[in-house]
ROKOL-572366 format. One record per atom (N, C-alpha, C): residue number from 1; chain; atom name; x negated, y negated, z negated. Coordinates in Angstrom, 2 decimals. Example, Ala and Ser with C-alpha at 12.3 -4.5 7.8 and 13.67 -1.06 7.14 Angstrom:
   num   cadena   atomo        xx        yy        zz
     1        A       N    -13.19      5.69     -7.80
     1        A      CA    -12.30      4.50     -7.80
     1        A       C    -13.20      3.30     -7.80
     2        A       N    -12.85      2.25     -7.08
     2        A      CA    -13.67      1.06     -7.14
     2        A       C    -12.90     -0.03     -7.87
! end
This chain:
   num   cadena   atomo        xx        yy        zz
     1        A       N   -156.21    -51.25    -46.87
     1        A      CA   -156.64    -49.94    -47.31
     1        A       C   -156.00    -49.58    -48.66
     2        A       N   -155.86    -50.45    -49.72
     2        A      CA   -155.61    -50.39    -50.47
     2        A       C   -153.57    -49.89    -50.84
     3        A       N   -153.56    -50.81    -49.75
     3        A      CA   -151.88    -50.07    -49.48
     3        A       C   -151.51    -49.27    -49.21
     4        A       N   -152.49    -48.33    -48.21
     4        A      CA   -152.34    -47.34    -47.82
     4        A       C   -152.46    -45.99    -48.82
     5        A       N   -153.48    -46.10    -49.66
     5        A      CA   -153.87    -45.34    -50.78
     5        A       C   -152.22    -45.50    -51.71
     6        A       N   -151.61    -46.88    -52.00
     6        A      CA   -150.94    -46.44    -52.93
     6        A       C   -149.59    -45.84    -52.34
     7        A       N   -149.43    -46.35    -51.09
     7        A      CA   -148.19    -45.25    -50.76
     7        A       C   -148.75    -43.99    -50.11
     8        A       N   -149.72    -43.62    -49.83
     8        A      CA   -150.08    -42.03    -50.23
     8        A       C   -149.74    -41.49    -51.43
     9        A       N   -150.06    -42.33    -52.52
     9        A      CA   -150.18    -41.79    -53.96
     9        A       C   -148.61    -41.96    -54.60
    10        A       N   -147.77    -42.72    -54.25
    10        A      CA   -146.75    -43.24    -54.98
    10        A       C   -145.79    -42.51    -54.05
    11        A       N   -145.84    -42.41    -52.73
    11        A      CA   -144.70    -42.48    -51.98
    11        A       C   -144.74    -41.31    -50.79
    12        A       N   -145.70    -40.55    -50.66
    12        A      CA   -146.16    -39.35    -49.74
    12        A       C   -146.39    -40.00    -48.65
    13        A       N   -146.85    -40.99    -48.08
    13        A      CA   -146.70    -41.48    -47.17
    13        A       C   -148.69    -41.73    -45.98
    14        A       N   -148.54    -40.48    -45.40
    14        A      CA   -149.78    -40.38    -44.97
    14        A       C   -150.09    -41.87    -44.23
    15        A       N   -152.14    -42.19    -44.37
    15        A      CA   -152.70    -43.10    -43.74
    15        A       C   -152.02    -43.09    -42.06
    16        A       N   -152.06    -42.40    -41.76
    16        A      CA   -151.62    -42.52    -40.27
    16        A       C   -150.57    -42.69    -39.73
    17        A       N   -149.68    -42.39    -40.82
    17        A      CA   -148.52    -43.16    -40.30
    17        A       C   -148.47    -44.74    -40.15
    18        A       N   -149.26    -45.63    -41.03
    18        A      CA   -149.35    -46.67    -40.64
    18        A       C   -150.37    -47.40    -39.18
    19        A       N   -150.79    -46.57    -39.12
    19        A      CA   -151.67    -46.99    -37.72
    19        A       C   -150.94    -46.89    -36.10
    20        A       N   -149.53    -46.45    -36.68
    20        A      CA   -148.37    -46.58    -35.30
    20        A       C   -147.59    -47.24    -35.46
    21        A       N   -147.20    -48.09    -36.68
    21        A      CA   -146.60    -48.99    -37.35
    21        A       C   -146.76    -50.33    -36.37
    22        A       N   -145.47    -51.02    -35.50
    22        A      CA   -145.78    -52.19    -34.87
    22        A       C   -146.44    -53.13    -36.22
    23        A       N   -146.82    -54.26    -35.46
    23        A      CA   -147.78    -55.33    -36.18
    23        A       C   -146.66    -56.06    -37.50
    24        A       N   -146.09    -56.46    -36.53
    24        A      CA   -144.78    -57.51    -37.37
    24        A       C   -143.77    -56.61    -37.95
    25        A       N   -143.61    -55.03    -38.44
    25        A      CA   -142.73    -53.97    -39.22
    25        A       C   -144.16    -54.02    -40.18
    26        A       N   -145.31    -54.35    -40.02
    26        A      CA   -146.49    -53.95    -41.19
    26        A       C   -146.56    -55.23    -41.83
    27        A       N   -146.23    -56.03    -40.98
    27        A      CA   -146.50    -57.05    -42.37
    27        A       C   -145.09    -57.20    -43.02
    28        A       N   -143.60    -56.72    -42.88
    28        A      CA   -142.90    -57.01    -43.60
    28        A       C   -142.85    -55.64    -45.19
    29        A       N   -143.37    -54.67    -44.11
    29        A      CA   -144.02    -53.12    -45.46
    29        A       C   -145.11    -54.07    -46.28
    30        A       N   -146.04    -54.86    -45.91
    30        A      CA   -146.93    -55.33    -46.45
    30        A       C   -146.53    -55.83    -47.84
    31        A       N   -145.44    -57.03    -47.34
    31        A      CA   -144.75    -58.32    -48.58
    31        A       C   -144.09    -56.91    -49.14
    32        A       N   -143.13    -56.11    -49.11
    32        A      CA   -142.88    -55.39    -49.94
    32        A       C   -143.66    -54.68    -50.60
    33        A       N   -144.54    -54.32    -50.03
    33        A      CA   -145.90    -53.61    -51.00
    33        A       C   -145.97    -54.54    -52.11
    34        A       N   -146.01    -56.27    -51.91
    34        A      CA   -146.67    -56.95    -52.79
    34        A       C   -146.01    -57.10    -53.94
    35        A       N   -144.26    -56.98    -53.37
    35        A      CA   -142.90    -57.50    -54.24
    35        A       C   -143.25    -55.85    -55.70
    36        A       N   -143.45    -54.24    -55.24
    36        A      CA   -143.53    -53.35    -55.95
    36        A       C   -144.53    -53.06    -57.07
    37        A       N   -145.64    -53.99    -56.01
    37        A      CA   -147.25    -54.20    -57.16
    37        A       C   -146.77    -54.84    -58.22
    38        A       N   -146.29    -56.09    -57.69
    38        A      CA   -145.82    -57.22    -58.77
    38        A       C   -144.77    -57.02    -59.96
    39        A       N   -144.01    -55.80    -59.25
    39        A      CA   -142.88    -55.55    -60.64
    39        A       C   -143.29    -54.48    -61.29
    40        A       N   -144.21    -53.85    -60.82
    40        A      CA   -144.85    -52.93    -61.62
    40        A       C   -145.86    -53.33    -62.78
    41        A       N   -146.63    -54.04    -62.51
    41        A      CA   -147.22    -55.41    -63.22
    41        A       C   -146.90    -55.90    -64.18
    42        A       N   -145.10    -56.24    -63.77
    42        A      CA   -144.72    -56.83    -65.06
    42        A       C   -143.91    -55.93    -66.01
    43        A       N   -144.07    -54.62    -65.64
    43        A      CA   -143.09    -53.97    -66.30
    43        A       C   -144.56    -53.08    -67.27
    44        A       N   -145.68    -53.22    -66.63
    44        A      CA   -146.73    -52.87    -67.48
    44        A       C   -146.95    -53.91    -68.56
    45        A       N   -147.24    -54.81    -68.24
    45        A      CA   -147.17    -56.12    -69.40
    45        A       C   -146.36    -56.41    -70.56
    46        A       N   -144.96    -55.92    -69.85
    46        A      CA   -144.27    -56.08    -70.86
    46        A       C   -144.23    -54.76    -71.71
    47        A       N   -144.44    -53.72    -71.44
    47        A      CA   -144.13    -52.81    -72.54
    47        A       C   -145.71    -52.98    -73.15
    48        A       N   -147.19    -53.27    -73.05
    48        A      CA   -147.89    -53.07    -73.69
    48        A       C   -147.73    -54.22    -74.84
    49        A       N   -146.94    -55.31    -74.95
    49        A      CA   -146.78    -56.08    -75.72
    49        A       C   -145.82    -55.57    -77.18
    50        A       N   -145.06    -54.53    -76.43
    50        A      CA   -144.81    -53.53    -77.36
    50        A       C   -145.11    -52.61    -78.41
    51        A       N   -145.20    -52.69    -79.59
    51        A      CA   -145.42    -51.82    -80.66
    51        A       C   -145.37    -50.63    -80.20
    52        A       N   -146.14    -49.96    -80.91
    52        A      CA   -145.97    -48.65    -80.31
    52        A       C   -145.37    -47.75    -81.08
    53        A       N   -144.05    -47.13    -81.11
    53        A      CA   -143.36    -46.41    -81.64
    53        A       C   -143.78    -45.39    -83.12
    54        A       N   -145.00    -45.05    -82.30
    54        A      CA   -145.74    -43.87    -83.66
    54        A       C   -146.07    -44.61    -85.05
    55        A       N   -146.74    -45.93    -84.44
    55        A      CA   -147.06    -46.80    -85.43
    55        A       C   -145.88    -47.33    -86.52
    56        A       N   -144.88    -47.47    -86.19
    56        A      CA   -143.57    -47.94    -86.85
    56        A       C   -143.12    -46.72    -87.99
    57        A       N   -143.63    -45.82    -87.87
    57        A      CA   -143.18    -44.74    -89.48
    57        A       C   -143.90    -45.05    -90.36
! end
């Protein structure tokens, strides 16, 4: 469910299109879902470790 919400939200990609989706094409959308969470993740992490620009004047 949760995948479905974010490629609605990220990617236009209506709930129902995945419900015609063969089994074994959803779980390889799946691992890529996980590979986009994950670099998104780290690309959040790393910039909050970041100073924040305003602060530096």
């Amino acid at each position: 469910m949760q995948m479905m919400y974010w490629y609605w939200k990220k990617k236009g990609i209506r709930p129902s299109v995945f419900y015609q989706i063969p089994y074994g094409e959803l779980t390889i959308i799946r691992a890529f879902y996980e590979l986009e969470v994950e670099e998104e993740n780290e690309k959040i992490k790393a910039l909050s470790s970041m100073p924040c620009p305003a602060l530096l004047w």
